[in-house]
C-alpha positions in Angstrom: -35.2 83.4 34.8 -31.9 85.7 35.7 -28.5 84.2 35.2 -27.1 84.9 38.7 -24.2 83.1 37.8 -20.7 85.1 38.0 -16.7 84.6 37.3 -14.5 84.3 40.5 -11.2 86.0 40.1 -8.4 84.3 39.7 -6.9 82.2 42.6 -2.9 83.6 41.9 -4.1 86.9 42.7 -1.3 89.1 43.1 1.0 86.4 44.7 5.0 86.2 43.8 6.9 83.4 44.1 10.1 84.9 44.6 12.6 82.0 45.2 11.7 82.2 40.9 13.0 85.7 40.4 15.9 85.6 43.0 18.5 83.7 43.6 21.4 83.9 46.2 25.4 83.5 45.5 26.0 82.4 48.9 24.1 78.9 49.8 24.8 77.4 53.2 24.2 73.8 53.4 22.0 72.8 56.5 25.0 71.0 58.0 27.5 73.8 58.3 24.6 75.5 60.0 24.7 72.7 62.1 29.0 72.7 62.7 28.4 76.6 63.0 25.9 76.4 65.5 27.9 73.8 67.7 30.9 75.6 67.3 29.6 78.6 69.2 27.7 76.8 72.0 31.3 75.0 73.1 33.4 78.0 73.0 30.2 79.7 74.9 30.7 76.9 77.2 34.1 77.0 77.8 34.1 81.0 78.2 31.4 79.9 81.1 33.7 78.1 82.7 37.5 79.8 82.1 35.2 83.1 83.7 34.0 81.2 86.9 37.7 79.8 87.4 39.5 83.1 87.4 
């Protein structure tokens, strides 16, 4: 009988996890994303309106 039997390579291949190897200075909490976000739709909204008036 043959041996038909064979390795599979290995299941990691070649794949970095980089969130290991980097790191940033500047982290941003999800909620000043948030205050950030709702900051700029208002003063979009009142430009909208002060342009329509004049």
């Amino acid at each position: 009988m043959a041996d038909n039997s064979f390795r599979m390579p290995s299941g990691s291949g070649g794949l970095v996890r980089y969130s290991d190897e980097y790191k940033s200075k500047v982290q941003i909490k999800p909620v000043h994303v948030i205050i950030i976000i709702t900051v700029v739709v208002i003063a979009e909204i009142i430009l909208i309106f002060a342009g329509k008036t004049a």
